[in-house]
N, C-alpha and C positions, 0 to 999 in steps of 0.2 A: 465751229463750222468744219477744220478740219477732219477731228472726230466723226462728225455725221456721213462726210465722203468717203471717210475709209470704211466706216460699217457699212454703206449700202454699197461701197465697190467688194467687199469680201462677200456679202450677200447674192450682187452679182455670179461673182466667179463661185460660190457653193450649188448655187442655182445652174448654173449653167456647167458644171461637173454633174448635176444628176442628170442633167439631161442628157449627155454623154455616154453614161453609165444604162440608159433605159435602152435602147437598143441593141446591146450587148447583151442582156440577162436572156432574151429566147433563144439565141445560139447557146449560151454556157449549158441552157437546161440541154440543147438538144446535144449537146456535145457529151452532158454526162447521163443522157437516157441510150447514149451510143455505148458509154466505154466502162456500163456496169453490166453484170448478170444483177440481175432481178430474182429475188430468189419470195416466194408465194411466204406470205406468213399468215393471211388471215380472207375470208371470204366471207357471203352475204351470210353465211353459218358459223360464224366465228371462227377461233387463230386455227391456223394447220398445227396441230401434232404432229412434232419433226424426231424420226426415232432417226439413233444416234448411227445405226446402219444403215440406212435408206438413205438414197440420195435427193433432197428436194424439187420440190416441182418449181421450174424457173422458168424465165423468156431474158433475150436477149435481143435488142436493136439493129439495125443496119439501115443506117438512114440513107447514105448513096442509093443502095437497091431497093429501099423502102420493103426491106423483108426482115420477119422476126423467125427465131428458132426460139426450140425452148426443150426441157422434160417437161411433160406434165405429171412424171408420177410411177408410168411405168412405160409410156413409148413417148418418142421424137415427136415434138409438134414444129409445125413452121405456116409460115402464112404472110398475108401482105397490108402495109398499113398504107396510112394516109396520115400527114399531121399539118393540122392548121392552127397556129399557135397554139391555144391551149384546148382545142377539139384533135382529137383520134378517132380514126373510123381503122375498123379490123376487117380485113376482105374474108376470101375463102382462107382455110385453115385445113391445114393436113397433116398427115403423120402416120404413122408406122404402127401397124394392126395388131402389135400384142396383145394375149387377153391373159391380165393379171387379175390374182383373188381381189384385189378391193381395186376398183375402176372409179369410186364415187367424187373422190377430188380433180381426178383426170377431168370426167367427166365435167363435172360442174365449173373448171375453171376453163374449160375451151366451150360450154353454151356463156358463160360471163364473159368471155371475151369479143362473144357475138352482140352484147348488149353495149358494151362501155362506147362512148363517145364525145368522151371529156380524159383529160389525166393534169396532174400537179403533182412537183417533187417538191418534198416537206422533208425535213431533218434528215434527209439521207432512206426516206422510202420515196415510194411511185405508186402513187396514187391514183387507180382507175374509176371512173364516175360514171353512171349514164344519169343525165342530165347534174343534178345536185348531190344524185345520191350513192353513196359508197359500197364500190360493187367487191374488188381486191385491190389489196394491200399487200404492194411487195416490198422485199429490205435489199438494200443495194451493196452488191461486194465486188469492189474497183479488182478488176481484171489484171 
């Protein structure tokens, strides 16, 4: 009899530490979609080719002001988000009017960024979605 009260009091207190713990985890994400650069490694055209001089195409958070910066490649992007748990809506997006030989990654990752309205962080990327499906994939390097 004894035995049965302590296993379902440790049951208890297990139970009632997840519950604890479940409110906590959409801060942690937002806190670490804030305090990474995001750096592009793969799009709806498969992984970015990252030559070893070029500097990659990234975005970076700012949840206070709900604005993102970022490279895309060859100019400055920035723009304004929106996050509701696990939905992202992308506002207007701007940047700075360089015109480099290959614009096609630029390009394609600020129209992707008009579409995504989902994201999830998995092993240490950030994953953008619109609805199910996998738009870019970026790798995260703590600041």
């Amino acid at each position: 009899m004894k035995k049965n009260v302590v296993f379902h009091l440790q049951k208890i207190v297990f139970l009632a530490s997840l519950l604890l713990l479940l409110p906590s985890c959409p801060e942690k994400n937002k806190r670490l979609l804030e305090q990474t650069t995001w750096e592009l490694e793969e799009t709806t055209l498969g992984r970015v080719i990252k030559s070893a001089t070029e500097r990659p195409p990234s975005i970076q958070f700012s949840l206070e002001e709900r604005r993102f910066t970022g490279f895309g490649g060859c100019n400055q992007i920035m723009g304004s988000f929106e996050l509701n748990k696990k939905r992202i809506t992308i506002g207007q997006i701007g940047g700075t009017k360089m015109n480099c030989p290959n614009m096609s990654t630029e390009n394609l990752l600020i129209s992707s960024l008009h579409q995504v309205n989902r994201y999830k962080l998995e092993e240490g990327k950030l994953i953008l979605l619109k609805d199910k499906s996998q738009v870019l994939v970026f790798t995260g390097k703590k600041e």
